[in-house]
C-alpha positions as CSV (number, residue, x, y, z in Angstrom):
1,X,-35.8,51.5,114.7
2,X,-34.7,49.6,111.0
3,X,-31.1,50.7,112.0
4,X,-31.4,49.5,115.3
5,X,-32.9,46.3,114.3
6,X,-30.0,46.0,112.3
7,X,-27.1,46.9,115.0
8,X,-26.1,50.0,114.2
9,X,-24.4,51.3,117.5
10,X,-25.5,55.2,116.6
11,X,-29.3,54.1,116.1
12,X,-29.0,51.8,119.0
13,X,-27.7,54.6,121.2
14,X,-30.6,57.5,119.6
15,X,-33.5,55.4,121.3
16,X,-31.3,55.0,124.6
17,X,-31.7,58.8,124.5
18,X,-35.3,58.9,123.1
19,X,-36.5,56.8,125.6
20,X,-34.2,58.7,128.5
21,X,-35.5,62.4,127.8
22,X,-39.1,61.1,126.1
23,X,-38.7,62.9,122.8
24,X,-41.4,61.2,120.6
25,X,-42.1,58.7,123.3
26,X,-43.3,58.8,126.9
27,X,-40.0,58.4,129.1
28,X,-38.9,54.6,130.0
29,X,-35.4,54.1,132.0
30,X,-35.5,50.4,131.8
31,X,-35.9,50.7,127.9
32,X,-33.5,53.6,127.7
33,X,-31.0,51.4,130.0
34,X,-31.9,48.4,127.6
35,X,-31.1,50.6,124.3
36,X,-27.5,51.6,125.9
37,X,-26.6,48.7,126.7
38,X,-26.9,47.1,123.1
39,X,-25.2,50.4,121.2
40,X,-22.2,49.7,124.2
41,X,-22.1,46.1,123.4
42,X,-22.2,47.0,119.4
43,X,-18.8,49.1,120.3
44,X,-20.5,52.9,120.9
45,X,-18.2,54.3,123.9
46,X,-20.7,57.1,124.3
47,X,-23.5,54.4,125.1
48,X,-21.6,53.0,127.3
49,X,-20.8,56.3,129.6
50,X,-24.5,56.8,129.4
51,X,-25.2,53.3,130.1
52,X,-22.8,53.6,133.0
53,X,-24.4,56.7,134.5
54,X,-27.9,55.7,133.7
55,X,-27.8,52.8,135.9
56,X,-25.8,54.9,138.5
57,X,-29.2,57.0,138.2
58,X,-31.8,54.3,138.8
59,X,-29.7,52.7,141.9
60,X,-30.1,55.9,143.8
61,X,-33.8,56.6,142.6
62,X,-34.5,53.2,143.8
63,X,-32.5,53.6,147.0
64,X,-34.6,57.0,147.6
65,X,-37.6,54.9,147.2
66,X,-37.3,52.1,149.6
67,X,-35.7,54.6,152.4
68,X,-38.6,56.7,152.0
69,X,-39.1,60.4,153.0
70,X,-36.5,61.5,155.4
71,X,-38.2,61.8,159.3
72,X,-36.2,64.7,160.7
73,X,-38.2,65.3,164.2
């Protein structure tokens, strides 16, 4: 977290992943999402493919939700 504070792109990106598989802390995809986008922003290509796919991720979870369980009669 002092790297992150600081901008490193590689600390910045570790608690995008922390956050994404909740190693050490309970899972968050908003914070995860949050953490990518600053280690893309600092210049970390890899955040930014995970940033990328993260996002893609939440759409369709939120998608699933507001559709609600399919009603094949």
């Amino acid at each position: 977290e002092k790297a992150a504070a600081k901008g490193d792109p590689d600390a910045l990106y570790s608690l995008g992943e922390l956050y994404e598989q909740g190693k050490g802390v309970a899972p968050d995809l908003e914070k995860a999402r949050e953490w990518y986008q600053k280690a893309c922003e600092a210049g970390d290509e890899e955040a930014c493919e995970a940033y990328e796919k993260l996002v893609e991720l939440m759409e369709l979870e939120s998608q699933d939700t507001e559709e609600g369980p399919e009603n094949d009669v």
